[in-house]
C-alpha positions in Angstrom: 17.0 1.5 9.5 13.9 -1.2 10.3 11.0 -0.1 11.9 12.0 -2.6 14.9 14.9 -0.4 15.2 13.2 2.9 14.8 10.6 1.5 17.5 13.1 0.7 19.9 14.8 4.3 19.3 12.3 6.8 20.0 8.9 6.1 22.2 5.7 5.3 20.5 4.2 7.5 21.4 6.0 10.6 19.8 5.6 12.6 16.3 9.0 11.7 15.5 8.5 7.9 15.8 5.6 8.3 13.5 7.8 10.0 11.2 10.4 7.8 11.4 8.1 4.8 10.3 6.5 6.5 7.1 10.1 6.9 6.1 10.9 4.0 6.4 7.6 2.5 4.9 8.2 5.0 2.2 11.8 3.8 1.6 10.4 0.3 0.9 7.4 1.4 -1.3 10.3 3.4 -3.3 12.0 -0.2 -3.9 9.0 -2.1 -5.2 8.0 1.1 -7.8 11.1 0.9 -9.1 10.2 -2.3 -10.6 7.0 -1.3 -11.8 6.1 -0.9 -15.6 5.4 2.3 -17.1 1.3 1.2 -17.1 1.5 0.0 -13.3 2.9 3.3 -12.6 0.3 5.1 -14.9 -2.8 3.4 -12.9 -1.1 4.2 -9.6 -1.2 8.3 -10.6 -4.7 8.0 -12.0 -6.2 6.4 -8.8 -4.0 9.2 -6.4 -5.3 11.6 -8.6 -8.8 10.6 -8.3 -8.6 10.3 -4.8 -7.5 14.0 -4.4 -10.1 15.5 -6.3 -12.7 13.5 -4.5 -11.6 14.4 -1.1 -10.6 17.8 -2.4 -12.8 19.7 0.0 -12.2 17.5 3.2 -9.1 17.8 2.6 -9.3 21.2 2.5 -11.5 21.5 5.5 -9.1 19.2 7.7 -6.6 21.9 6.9 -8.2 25.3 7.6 -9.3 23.0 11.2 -6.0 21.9 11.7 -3.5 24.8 11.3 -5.6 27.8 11.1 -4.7 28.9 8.5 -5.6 30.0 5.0 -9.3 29.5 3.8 -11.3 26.4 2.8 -12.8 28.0 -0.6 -9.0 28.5 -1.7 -7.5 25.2 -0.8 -10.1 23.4 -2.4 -8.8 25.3 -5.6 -5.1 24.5 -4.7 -6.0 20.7 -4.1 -8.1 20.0 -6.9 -4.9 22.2 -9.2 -2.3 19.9 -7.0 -3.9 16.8 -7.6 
């Protein structure tokens, strides 16, 4: 499915059409990894992984803040582990 089609599927205004087009983007990120080399794909890690464990704490804030639930002090010790 194209994101034109997805767009003209659901309004734009919903979750689910939000969804819908980070699967979609994902589907064509997928395509273009699997032509990376094994060094490409090595750089790619190390940069998400340095992201995580820089944002480790906002992250963990946003989370508490957005659902609720859990604590900050223990999500920052599950992100920076996850990352």
């Amino acid at each position: 499915m194209t994101i034109a089609a997805i767009e003209a599927a659901t309004p734009k205004t919903t979750a689910a059409h939000e969804i819908d087009v980070m699967a979609v983007k994902a589907l064509k990120a997928l395509e273009q990894f699997k032509g990376f080399t094994q060094e490409q794909v090595d750089s790619i890690t190390e940069a998400m992984t340095a992201a995580g464990v820089a944002n480790e704490r906002f992250l963990a804030e946003f989370a508490v803040e957005e659902t609720g639930i859990g604590n900050v002090e223990d999500k920052v010790i599950k992100n920076h582990f996850g990352t």
